[in-house]
VMD Tcl script that builds the backbone (N, CA, C; Angstrom):
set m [mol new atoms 366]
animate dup $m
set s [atomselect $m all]
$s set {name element resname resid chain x y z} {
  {N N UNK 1 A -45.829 17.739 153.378}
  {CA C UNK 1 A -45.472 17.703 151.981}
  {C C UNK 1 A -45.968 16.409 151.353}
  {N N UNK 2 A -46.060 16.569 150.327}
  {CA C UNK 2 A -46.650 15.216 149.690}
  {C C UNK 2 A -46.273 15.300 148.242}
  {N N UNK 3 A -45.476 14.117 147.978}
  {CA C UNK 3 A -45.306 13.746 147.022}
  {C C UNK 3 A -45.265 12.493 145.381}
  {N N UNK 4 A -45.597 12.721 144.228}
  {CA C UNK 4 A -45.753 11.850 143.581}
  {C C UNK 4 A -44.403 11.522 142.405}
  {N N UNK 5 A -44.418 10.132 142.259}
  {CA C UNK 5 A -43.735 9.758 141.658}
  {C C UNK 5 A -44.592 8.870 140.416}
  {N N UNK 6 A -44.197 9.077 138.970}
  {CA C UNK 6 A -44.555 7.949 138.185}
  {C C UNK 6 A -44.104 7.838 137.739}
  {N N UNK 7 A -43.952 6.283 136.800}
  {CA C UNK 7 A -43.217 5.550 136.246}
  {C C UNK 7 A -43.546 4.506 135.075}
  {N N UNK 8 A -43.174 4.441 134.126}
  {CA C UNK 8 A -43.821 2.734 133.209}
  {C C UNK 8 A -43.652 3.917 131.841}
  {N N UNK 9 A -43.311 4.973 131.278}
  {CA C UNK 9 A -43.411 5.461 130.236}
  {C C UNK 9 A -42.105 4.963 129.423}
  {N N UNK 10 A -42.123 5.198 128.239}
  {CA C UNK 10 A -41.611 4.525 127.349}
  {C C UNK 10 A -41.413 4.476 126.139}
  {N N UNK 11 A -40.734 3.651 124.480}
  {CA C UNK 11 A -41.155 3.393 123.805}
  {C C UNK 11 A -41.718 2.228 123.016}
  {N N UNK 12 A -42.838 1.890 122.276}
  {CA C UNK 12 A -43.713 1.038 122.123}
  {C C UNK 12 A -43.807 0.458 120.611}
  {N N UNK 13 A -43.916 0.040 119.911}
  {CA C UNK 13 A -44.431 -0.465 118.235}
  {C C UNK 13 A -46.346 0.259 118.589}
  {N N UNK 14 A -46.569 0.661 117.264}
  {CA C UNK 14 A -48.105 0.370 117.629}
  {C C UNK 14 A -48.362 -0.486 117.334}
  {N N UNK 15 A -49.519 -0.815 118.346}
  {CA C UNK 15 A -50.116 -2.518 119.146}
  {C C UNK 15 A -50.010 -2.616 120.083}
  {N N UNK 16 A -49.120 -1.925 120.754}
  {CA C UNK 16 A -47.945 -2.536 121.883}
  {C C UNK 16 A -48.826 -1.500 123.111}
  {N N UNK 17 A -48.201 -2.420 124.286}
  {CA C UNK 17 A -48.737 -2.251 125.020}
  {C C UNK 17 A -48.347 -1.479 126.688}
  {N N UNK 18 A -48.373 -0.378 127.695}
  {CA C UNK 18 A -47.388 -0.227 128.295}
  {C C UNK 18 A -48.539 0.096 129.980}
  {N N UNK 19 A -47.745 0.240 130.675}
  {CA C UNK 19 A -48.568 0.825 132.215}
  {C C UNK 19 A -47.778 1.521 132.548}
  {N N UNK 20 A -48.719 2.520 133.169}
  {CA C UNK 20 A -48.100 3.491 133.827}
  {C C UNK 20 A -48.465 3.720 135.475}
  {N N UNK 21 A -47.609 4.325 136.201}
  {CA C UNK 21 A -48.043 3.513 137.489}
  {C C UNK 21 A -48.028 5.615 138.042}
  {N N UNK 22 A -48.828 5.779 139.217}
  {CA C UNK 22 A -48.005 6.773 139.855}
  {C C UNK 22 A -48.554 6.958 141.813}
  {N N UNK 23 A -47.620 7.178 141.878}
  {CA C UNK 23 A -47.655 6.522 143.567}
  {C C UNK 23 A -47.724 8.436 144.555}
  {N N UNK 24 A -48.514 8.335 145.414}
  {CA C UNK 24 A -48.639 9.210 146.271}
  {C C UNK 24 A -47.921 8.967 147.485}
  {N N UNK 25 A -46.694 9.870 148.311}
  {CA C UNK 25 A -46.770 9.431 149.417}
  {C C UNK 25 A -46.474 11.216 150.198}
  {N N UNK 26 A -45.988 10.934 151.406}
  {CA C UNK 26 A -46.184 12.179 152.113}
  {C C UNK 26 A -46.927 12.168 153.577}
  {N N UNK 27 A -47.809 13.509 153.364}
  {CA C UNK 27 A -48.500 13.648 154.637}
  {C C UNK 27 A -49.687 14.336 154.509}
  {N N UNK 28 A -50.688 13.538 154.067}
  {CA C UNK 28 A -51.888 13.718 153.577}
  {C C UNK 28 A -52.987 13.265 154.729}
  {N N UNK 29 A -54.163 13.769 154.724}
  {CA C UNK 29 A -55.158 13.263 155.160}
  {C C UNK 29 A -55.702 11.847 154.630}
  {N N UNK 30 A -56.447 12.438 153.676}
  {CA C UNK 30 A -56.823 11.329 152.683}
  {C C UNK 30 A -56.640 11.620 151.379}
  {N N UNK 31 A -56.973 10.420 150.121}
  {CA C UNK 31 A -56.457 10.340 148.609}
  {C C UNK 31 A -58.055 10.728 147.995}
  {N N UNK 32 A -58.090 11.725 147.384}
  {CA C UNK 32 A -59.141 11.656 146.442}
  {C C UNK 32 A -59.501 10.961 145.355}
  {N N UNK 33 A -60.305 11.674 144.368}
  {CA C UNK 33 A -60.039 11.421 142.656}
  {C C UNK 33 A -58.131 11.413 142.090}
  {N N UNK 34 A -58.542 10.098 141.613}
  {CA C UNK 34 A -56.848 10.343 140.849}
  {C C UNK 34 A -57.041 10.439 138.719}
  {N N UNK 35 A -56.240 11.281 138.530}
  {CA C UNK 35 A -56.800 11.217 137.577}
  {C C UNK 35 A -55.070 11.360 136.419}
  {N N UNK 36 A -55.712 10.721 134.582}
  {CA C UNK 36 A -54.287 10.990 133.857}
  {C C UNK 36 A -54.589 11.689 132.877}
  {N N UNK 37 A -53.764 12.661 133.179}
  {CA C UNK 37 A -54.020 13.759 131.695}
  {C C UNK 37 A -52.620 13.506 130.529}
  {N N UNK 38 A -52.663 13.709 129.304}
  {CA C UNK 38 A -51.681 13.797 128.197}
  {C C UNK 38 A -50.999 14.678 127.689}
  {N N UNK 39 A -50.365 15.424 127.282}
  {CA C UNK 39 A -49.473 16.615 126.458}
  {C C UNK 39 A -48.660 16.377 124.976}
  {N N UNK 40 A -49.575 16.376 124.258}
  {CA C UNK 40 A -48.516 16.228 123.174}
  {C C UNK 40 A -48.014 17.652 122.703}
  {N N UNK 41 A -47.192 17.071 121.660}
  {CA C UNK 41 A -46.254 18.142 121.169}
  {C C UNK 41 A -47.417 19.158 120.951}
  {N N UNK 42 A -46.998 20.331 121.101}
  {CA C UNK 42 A -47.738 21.278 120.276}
  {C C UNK 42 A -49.418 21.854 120.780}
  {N N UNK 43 A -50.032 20.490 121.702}
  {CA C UNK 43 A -51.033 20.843 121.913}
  {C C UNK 43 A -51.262 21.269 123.456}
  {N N UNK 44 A -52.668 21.357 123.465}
  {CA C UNK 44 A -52.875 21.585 125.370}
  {C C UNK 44 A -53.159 20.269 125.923}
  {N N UNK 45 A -52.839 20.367 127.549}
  {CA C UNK 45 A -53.077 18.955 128.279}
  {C C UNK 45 A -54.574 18.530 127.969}
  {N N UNK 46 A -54.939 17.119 128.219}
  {CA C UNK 46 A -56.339 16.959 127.922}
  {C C UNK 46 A -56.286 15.591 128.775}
  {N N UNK 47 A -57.466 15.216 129.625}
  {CA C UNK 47 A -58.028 14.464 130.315}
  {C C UNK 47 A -58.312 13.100 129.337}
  {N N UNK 48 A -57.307 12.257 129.927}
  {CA C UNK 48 A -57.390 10.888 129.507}
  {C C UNK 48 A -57.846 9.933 130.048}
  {N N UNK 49 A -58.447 9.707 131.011}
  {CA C UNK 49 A -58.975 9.127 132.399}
  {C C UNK 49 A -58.938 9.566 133.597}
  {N N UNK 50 A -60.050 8.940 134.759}
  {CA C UNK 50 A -60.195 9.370 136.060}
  {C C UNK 50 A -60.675 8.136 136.787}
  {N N UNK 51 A -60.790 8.442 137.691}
  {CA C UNK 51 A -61.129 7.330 139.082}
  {C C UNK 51 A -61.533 8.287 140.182}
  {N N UNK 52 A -63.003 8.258 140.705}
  {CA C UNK 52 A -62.828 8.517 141.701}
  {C C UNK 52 A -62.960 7.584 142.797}
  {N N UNK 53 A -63.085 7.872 144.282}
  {CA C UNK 53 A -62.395 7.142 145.300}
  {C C UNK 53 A -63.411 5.761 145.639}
  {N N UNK 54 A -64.663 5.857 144.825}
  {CA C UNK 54 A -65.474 4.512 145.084}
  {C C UNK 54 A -65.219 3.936 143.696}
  {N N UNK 55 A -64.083 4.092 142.712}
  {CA C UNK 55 A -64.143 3.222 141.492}
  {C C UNK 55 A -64.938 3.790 139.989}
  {N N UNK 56 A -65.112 4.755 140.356}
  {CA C UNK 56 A -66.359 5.307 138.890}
  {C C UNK 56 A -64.960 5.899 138.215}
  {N N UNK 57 A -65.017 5.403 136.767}
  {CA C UNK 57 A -64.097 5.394 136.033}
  {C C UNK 57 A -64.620 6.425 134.925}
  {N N UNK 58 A -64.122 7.351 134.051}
  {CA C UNK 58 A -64.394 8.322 132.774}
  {C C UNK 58 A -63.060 8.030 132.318}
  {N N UNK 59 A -63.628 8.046 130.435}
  {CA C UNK 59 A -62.058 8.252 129.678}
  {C C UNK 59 A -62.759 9.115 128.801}
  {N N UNK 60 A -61.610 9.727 128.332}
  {CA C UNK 60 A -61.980 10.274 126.398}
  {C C UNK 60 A -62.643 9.251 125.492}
  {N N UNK 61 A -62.985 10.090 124.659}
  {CA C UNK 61 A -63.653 9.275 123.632}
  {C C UNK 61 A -62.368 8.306 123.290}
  {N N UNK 62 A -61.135 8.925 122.528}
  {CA C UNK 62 A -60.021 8.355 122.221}
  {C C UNK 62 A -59.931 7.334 122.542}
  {N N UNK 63 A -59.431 7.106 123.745}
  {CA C UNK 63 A -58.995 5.998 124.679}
  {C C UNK 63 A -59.960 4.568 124.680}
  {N N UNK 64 A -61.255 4.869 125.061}
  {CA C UNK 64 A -62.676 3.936 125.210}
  {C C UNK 64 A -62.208 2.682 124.717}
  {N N UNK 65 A -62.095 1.536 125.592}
  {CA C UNK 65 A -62.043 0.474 124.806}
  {C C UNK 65 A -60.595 0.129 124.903}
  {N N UNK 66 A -59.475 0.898 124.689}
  {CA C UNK 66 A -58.122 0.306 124.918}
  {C C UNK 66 A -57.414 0.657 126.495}
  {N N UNK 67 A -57.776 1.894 127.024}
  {CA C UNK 67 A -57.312 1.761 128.247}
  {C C UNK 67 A -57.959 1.586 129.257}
  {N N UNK 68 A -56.981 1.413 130.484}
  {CA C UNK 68 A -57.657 1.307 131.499}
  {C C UNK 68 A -57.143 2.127 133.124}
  {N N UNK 69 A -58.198 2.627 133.789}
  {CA C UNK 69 A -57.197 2.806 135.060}
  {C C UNK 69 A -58.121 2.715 136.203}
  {N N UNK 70 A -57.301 2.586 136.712}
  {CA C UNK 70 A -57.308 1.595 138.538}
  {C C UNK 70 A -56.997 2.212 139.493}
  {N N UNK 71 A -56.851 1.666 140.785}
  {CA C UNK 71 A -56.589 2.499 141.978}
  {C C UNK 71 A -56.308 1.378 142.663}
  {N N UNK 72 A -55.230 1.227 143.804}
  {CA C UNK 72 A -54.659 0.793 144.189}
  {C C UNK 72 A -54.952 1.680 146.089}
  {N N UNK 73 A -55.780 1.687 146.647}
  {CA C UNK 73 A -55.878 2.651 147.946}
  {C C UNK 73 A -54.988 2.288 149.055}
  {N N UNK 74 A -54.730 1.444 149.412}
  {CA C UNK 74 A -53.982 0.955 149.532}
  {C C UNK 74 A -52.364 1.480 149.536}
  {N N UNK 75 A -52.241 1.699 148.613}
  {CA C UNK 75 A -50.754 1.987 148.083}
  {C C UNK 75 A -50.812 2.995 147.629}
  {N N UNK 76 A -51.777 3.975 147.425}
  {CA C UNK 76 A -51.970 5.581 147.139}
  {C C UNK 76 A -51.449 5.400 146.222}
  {N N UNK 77 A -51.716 4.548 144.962}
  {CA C UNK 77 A -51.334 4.228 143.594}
  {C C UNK 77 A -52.286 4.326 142.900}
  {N N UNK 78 A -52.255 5.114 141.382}
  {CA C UNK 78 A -53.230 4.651 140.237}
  {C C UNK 78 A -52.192 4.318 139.035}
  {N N UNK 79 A -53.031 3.737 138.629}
  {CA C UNK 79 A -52.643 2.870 137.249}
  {C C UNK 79 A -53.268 3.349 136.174}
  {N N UNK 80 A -52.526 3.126 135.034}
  {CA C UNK 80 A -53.277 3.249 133.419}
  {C C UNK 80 A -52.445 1.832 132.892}
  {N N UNK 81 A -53.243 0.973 132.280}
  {CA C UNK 81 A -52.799 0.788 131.547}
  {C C UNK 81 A -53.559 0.818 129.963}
  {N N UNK 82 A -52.380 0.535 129.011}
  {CA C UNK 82 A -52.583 1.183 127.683}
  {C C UNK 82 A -52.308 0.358 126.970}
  {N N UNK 83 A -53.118 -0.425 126.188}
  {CA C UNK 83 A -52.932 -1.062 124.843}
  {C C UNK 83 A -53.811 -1.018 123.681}
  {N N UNK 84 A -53.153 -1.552 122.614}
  {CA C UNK 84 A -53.317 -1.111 121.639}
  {C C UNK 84 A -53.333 0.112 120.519}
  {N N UNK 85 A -51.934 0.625 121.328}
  {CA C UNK 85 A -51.666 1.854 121.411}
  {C C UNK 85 A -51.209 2.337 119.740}
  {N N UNK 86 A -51.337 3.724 119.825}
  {CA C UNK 86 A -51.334 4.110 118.560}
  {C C UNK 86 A -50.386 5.267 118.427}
  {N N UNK 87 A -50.056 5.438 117.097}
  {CA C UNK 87 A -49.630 6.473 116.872}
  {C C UNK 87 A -49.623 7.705 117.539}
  {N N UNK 88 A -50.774 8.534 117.737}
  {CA C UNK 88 A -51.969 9.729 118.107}
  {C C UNK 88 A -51.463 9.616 119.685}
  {N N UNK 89 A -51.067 8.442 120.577}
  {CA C UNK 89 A -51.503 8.574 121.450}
  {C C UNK 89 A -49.719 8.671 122.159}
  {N N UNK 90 A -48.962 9.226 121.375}
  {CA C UNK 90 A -47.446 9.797 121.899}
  {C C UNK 90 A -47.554 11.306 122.618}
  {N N UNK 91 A -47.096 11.261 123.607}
  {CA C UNK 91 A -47.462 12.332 124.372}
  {C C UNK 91 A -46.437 12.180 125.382}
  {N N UNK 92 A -46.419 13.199 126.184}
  {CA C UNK 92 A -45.962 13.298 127.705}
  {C C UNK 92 A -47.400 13.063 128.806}
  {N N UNK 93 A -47.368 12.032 129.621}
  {CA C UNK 93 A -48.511 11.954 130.355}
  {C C UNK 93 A -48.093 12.256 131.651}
  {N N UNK 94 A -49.298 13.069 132.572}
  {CA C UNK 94 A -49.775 13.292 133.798}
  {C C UNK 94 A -50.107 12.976 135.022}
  {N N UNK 95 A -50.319 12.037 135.973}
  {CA C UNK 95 A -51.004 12.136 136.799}
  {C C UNK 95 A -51.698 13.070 137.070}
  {N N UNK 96 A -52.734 13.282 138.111}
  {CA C UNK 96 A -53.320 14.071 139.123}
  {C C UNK 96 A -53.929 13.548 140.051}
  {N N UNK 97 A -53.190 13.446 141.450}
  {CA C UNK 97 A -53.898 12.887 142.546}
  {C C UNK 97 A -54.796 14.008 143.196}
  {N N UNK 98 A -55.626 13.994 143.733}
  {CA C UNK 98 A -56.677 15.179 144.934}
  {C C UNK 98 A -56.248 14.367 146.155}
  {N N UNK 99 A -55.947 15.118 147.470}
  {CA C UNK 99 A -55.679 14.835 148.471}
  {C C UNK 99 A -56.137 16.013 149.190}
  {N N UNK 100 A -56.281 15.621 150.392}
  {CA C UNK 100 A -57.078 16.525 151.202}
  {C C UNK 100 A -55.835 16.505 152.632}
  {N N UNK 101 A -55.736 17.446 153.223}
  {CA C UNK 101 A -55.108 17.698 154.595}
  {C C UNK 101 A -55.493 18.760 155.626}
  {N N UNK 102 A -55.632 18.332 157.238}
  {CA C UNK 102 A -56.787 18.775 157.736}
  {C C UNK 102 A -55.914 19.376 159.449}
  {N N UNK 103 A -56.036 20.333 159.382}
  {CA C UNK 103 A -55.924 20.997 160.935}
  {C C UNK 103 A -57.378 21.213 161.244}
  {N N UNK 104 A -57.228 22.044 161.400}
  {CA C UNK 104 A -58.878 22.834 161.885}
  {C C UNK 104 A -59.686 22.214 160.629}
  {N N UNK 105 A -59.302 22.172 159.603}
  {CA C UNK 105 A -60.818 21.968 158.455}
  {C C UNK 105 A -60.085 21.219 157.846}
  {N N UNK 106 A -60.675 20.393 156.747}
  {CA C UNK 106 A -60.130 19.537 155.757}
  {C C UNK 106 A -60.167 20.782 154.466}
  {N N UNK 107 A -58.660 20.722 154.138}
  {CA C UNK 107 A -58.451 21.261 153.168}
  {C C UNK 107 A -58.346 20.233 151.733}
  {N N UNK 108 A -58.544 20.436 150.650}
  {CA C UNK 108 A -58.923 19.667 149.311}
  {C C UNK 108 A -57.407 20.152 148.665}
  {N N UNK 109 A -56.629 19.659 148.005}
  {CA C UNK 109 A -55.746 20.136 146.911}
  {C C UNK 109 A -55.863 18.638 146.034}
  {N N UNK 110 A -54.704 19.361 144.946}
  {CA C UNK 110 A -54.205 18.145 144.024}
  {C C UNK 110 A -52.407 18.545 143.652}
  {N N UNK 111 A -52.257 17.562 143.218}
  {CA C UNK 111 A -50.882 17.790 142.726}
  {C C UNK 111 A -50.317 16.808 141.871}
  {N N UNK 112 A -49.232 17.270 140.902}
  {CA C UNK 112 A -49.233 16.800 139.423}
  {C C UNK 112 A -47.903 16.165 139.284}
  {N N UNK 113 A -47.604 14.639 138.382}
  {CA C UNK 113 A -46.734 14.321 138.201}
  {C C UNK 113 A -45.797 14.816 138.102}
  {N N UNK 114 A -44.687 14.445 137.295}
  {CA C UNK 114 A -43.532 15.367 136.734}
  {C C UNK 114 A -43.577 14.969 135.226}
  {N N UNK 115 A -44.540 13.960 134.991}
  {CA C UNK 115 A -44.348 13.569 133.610}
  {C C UNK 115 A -43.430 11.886 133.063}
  {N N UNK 116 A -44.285 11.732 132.175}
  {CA C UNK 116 A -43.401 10.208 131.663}
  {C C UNK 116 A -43.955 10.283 130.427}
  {N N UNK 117 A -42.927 9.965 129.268}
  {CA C UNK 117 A -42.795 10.255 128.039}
  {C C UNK 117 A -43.213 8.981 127.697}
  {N N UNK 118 A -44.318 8.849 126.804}
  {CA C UNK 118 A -45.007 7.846 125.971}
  {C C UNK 118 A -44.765 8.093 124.212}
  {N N UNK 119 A -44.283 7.717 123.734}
  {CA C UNK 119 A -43.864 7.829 122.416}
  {C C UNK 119 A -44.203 6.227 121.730}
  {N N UNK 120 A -45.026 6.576 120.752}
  {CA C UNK 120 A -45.463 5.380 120.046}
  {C C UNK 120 A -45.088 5.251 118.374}
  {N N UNK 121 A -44.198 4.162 118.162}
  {CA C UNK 121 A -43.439 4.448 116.710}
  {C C UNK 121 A -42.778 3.000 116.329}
  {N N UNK 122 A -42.615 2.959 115.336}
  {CA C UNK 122 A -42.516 1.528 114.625}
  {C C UNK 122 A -40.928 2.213 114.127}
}
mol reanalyze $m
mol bondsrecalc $m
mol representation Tube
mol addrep $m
């Protein structure tokens, strides 16, 4: 079984600044691509950053420039952090770790936060 936990969501002023952390543990082979997707009200999830396992980083256009995320291998941790945060960018956010687990073959999965509420408001 393998499981994730994240944490650092919140509320913010816009400007303001927050991290979000989310930790893998369990019984995995190895940690893949980790990646953070968003949910706001009303809309569909959408890809807010990624990492894969040598460091190559993608964000949304949105984001470019104010966030950031990391990897921690180590600690089967990725990070976002987020500043200069805005209005637009209140949501419920995601993780997605890829992990792989292997008897006979290496099998590939992923599996998804539970969510941490980012709300940005003066």
């Amino acid at each position: 079984q393998v499981q994730v936990v994240e944490s650092g969501g919140g509320l913010v002023q816009p400007g303001g600044s927050l991290r979000l952390s989310c930790a893998a543990s369990g019984s995995f082979f190895s940690i893949g691509g980790m990646g953070w997707y968003r949910q706001a009200l009303g809309k569909q999830r959408e890809l807010v950053a990624a990492i894969t396992t040598d460091g190559s980083t993608n964000y949304a256009d949105s984001v470019k420039g104010r966030f950031t995320i990391s990897r921690d291998n180590a600690k089967n941790t990725v990070y976002l952090q987020m500043n200069s945060l805005k209005f637009e960018d209140t949501a419920v956010y995601y993780c997605n770790i890829q992990y792989s687990t292997k008897t006979l073959l290496i099998m590939w999965r992923d599996i998804w936060g539970q969510g941490t509420q980012v709300t940005v408001s003066s």
